[in-house]
Steps between C-alpha positions, in 0.01 A plus 500: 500500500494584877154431537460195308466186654697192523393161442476293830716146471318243553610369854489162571216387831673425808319164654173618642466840321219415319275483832507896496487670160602807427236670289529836336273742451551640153370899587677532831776253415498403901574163597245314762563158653162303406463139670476208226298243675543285187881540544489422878372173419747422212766603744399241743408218274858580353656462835299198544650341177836617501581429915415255766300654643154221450714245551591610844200635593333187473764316674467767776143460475539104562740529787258711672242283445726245634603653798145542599416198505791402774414781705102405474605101563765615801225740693175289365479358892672719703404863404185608489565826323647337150183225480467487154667508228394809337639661826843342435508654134450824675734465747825376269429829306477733778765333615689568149449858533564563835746264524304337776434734731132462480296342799380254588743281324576101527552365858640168413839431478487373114265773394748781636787317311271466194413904543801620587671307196201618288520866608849555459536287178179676336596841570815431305388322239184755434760782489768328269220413247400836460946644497524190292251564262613886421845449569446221209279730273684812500834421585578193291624527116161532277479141308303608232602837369269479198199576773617768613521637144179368421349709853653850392360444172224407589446795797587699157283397284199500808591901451462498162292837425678638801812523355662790302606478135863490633445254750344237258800591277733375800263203591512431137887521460595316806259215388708477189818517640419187700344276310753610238794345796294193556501423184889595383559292905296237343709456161784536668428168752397295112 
């Protein structure tokens, strides 16, 4: 009895768990951390879809666009160093991560209001897109629960010949148990 082995519950995937899967090794029975590159790529295209996060990127991206077109229209004239406009695109996002301590910079009045505006603005805004965006995915109540269940069973399932005669029994069991609740939840709401 002592050395037997019980059956590991199925635990449900914390958001983003699926990017690193724990694989077994059956002789050993030592766990590794492998790197799905398929998962990575879900993960993000699941952030994409469930967060802001294109949205505000491309208004980000149009602002800065924006923005670099004042300073190249301010400093077209008067500074020789930001003559074109492929300059100014370089300049507003130096300036965004440096937060516009890069040289040389505008010299006219409007394109120093323009960069300073732009610098401080786009520093904050690039930085609350990205807090936004995981504060949003990870931190915010799930709105469809049924994917999550249908991602650990399908990680599950993935492992198929992996897993141990006890641990299909659990994957098995659990998988009853809740379509067995959706469906009593389901009579219940007719």
């Amino acid at each position: 009895m002592e050395n037997q082995e019980t059956p590991e519950q199925l635990t449900p995937l914390l958001r983003g768990d699926k990017v690193f899967r724990v694989r077994r090794q059956r002789p050993r029975r030592r766990l590794r951390i492998a790197p799905d590159i398929p998962g990575v790529f879900r993960f993000l295209r699941q952030i994409a879809h469930e967060t802001p996060l294109i949205p505000l990127m491309f208004v980000l991206i149009g602002l800065w666009l924006l923005s670099s077109w004042g300073v190249y229209l301010a400093e077209r004239g008067a500074n020789e160093q930001i003559n074109s406009y492929g300059y100014a695109l370089w300049w507003t996002f130096t300036a965004m991560q440096t937060q516009g301590a890069n040289s040389p910079g505008p010299i006219t009045a409007p394109g120093m209001i323009i960069g300073s505006i732009w610098s401080i603005f786009s520093t904050i805004a690039f930085f609350g897109v990205i807090i936004a965006t995981l504060y949003a995915y990870f931190m915010l109540p799930k709105r469809r629960p049924s994917r999550e269940l249908i991602g650990a069973l399908q990680y599950n399932l993935e492992q198929l010949e992996n897993l141990s005669v006890e641990e299909l029994e659990v994957l098995r069991d659990t998988t009853v148990r809740i379509v067995d609740t959706q469906i009593r939840d389901l009579k219940e709401k007719a």
